[in-house]
C-alpha positions as CSV (number, residue, x, y, z in Angstrom):
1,X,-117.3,30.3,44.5
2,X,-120.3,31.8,43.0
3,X,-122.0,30.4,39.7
4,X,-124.1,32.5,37.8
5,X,-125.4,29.8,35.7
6,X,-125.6,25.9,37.1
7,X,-124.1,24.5,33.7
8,X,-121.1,27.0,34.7
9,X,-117.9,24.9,35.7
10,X,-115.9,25.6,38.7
11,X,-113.0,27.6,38.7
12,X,-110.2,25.6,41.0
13,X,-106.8,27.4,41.4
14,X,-103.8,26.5,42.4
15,X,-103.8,28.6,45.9
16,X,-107.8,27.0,46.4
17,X,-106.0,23.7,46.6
18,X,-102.9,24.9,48.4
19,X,-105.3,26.2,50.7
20,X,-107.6,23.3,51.6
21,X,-104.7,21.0,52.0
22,X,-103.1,23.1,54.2
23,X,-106.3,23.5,56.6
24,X,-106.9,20.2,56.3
25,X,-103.6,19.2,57.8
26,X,-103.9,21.8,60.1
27,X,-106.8,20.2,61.8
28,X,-105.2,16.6,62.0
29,X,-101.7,17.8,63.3
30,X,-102.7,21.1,65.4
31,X,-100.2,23.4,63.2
32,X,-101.0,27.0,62.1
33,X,-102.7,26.8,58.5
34,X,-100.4,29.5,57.5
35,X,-97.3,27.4,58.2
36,X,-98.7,24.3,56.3
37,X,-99.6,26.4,53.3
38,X,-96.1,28.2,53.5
39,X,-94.2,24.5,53.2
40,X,-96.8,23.9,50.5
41,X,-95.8,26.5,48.4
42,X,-92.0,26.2,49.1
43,X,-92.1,23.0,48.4
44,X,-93.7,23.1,44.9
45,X,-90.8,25.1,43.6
46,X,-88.6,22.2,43.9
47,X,-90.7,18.9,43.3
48,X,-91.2,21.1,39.4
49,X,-87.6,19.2,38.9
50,X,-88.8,15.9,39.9
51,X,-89.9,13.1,37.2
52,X,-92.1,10.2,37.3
53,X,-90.0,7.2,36.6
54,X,-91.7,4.4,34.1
């Protein structure tokens, strides 16, 4: 992440965060990162459907 300007915001993405969870869980269970982030990403295509109930 590099900032040209300190006022300059930081640019999160999607896969940043997809990424840091994963090797974050991937020091507390032992797993591979690149299996975490795999049932990260799977996973997202089907909680889309899922709604907050009020």
């Amino acid at each position: 992440m590099n900032r040209k300007l300190p006022n300059q915001p930081i640019k999160v993405t999607r896969s940043r965060i997809i990424r840091s969870v994963a090797s974050s869980s991937a020091i507390e269970t032992g797993e591979k990162i690149e299996l975490i982030e795999k049932r990260l990403k799977a996973s997202d295509k089907s909680s889309k459907k899922v709604t907050l109930a009020m």
